[in-house]
N, C-alpha and C positions, 0 to 999 in steps of 0.2 A: 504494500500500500504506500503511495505518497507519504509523503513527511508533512504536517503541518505542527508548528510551535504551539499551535492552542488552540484546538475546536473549542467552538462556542454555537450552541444554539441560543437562540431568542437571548441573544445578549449574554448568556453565562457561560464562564467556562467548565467545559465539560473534564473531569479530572479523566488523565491521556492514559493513564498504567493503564497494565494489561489486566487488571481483575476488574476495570471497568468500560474498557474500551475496548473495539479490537476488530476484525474483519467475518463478515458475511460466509455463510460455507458456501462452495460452490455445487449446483447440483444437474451441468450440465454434461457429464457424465452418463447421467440416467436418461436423458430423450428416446432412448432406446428402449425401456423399463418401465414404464407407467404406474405398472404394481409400485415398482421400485420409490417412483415418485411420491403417489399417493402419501406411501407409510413420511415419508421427510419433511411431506408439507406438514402430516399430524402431527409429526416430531417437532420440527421448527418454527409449524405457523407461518412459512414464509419458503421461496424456493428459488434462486438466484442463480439467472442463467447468461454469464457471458457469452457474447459473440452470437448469439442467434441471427440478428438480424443481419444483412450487411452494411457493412459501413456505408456506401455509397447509398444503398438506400434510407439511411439515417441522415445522413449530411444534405439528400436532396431536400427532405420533409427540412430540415435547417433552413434551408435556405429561403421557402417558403415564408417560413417565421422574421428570419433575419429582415430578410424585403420588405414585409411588411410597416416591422417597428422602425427600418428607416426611412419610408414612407411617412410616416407620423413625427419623424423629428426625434427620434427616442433614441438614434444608435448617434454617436461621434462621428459628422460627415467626413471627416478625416483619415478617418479606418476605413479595413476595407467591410461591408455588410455583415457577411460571416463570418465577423469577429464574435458582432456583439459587445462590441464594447458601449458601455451605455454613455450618452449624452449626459453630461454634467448640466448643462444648458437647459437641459429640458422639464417642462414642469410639469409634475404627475411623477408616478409609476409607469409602466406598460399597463395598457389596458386589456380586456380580452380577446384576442386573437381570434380571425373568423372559423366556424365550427367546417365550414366547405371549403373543404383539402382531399382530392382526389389523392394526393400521392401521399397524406396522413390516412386515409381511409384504407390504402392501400397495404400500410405497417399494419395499425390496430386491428381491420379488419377482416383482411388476408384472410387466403387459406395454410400458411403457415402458422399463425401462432390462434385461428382458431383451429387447426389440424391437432396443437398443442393443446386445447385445452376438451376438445373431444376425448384425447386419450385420456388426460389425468383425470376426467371426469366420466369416462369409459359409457358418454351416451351424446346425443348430439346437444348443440349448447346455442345459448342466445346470448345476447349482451345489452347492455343499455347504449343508446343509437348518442348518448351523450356523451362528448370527449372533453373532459376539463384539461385546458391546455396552460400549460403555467409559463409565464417568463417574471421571473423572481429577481426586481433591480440588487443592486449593491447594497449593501445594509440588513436585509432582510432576510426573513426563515419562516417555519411554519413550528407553531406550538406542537406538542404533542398531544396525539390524540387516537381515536380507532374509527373506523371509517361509518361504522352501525347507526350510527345517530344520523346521517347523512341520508343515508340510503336501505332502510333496515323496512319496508312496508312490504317488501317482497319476500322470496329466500333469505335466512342470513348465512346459507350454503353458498354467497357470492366471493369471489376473487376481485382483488385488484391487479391491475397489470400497471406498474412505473416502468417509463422508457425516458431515459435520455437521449436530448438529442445533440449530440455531440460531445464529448471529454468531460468528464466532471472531476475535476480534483477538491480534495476535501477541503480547499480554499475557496471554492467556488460552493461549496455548500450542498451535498446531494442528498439523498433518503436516506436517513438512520432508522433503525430499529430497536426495539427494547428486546430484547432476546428472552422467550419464555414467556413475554407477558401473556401470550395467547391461552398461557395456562391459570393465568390469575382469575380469570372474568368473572369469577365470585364476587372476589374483592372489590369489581367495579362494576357489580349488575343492573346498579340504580342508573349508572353514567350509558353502558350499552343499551338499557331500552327506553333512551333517550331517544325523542322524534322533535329534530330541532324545529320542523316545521308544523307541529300539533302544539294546540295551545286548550286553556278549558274555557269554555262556553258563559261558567258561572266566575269565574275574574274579568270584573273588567279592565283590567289593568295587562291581561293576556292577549284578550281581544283589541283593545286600542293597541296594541304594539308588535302584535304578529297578523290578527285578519286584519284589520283596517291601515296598520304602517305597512304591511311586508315583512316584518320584522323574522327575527326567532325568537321562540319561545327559552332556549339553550345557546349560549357560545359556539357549542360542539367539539371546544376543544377538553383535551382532562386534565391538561395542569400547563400553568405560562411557566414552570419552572422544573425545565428536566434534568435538573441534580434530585430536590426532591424529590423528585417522581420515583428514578431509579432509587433512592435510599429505600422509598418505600416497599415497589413491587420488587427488585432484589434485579439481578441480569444487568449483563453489558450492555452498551450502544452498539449497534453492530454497523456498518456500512462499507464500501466498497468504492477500490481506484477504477469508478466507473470511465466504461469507453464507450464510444457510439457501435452500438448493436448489441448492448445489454438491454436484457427488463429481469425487474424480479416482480414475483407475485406472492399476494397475501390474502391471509383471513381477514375476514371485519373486525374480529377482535383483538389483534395484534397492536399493540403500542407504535406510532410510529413518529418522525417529523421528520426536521432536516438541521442540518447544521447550515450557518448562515452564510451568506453571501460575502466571504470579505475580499473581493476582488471588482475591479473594475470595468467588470461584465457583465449581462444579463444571463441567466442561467435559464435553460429550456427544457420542457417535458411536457410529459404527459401521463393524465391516470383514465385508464379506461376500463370496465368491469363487464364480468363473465358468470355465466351461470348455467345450469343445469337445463335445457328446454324446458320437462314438464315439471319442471317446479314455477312457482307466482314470480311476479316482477314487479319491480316497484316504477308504477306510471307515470310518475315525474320524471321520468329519464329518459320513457322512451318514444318514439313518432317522430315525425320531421320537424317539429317545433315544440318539444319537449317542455311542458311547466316549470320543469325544476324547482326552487326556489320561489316565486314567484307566489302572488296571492292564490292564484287559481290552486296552486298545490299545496296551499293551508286544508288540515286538518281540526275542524272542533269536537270536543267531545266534552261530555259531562265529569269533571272530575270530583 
């Protein structure tokens, strides 16, 4: 793995020893093993697979991306696009990237990596038609948290699929893991069937600020501070000197975030999720103009 003098998510330094830090296993070995598979993702909660995709078809989906945010004024006109070096200049963040990417539809989509998740799932599979596409300025990371509360109306038998699109070094900030958390979800069974977009009928204080703002009902993340998180749940950070044509994939209930941005780049990906066909799906995700978020996919209920 790269060297970095001090991972830090969400602003704190993440302690670097080896009983608390350390690297991802690999488990692209097994493509071949399905059975093999299954049993690793039970074991690890998570399955991490270099070099799947090609590079070249990694870098072209980049490109996409890069174009666009110097379209908008976001990349340093000075560099070349797919750097991504971000504009100092520029006011805002990156905003959301357009969901119609023939040649991103073409990664996440594929019959490649859903050829992948036919076998580990050993029946045919569907996915949510919604690609949350991140570009993460300089500064920035994401809390820790599990993906359940997000997207849990459906199966919570769903996968996530993380792709980088292009080099991640652990200074540019990529997906960590809590390692083993996927085994606590006792411990945090209130936070997992969390529905950030369900609020109750009988608060008006729910309803003014989830049906009628938009809002959520939940943050959805499980802790702004991942030292104590790991003091509490117990497990290393886990993550990876990612390269372009990696993804790993995870449980809903795995712990997860990123270590933060300290480089003067925007950082690119994607999380896009998989499931079982005849199990449910959660309708916010899916159609060619998905609710997601949005009022229309508030839920009330009497609580």
């Amino acid at each position: 793995m790269n060297t970095l003098t001090q991972p830090v998510s969400i602003g704190r330094a993440l302690p670097a020893d080896a009983t608390h830090f350390g690297e991802l296993r690999r488990s692209s070995e097994l493509l071949d093993r399905p059975g093999e598979l299954r049993a690793r993702l039970e074991q690890d909660g998570y399955l991490y697979i270099p070099g799947f995709f090609t590079r070249e078809d990694i870098l072209a989906v980049r490109a996409t991306f890069t174009d666009r945010l110097a379209a908008e004024g976001l990349l340093d006109p000075s560099r070349p696009a797919i750097d991504a070096v971000f504009n100092e200049a520029a006011h805002g963040r990156p905003t959301a990237l357009p969901q119609a990417n023939p040649l991103l539809d073409a990664v996440v989509f594929g019959d490649p990596l859903l050829s992948f998740y036919e076998a580990l799932f050993a029946e045919p599979v569907s996915h949510f038609d919604f690609k949350w596409i991140r570009a993460v300025a300089p500064g920035h990371g994401t809390n820790p948290h599990c993906d359940l509360p997000y997207m849990g109306r459906g199966t919570r038998n769903l996968l996530t699929c993380w792709i980088p699109y292009g080099d991640v070094t652990l200074d540019l900030g990529g997906l960590i893991v809590l390692e083993n958390s996927h085994r606590q979800s006792d411990r945090i069974r209130a936070y997992l069937d969390t529905d950030v977009d369900a609020y109750c009928e009988n608060r008006p204080d729910e309803v003014a600020r989830v049906k009628e703002g938009g809002g959520w009902s939940h943050p959805g993340w499980l802790s702004t501070n991942p030292v104590s998180l790991q003091q509490k749940l117990g497990g290393r950070w886990l993550t990876a000197d990612w390269k372009a044509g990696d993804f790993i994939t995870f449980r809903m209930d795995l712990v997860h975030g990123s270590l933060d941005n300290q480089t003067d780049r925007v950082r690119l990906s994607t999380d896009t999720r998989y499931q079982r066909a005849s199990e449910p799906i959660d309708g916010r995700w899916v159609g060619a103009n998905p609710p997601g978020h949005s009022r229309s996919g508030k839920l009330g209920r009497i609580c």
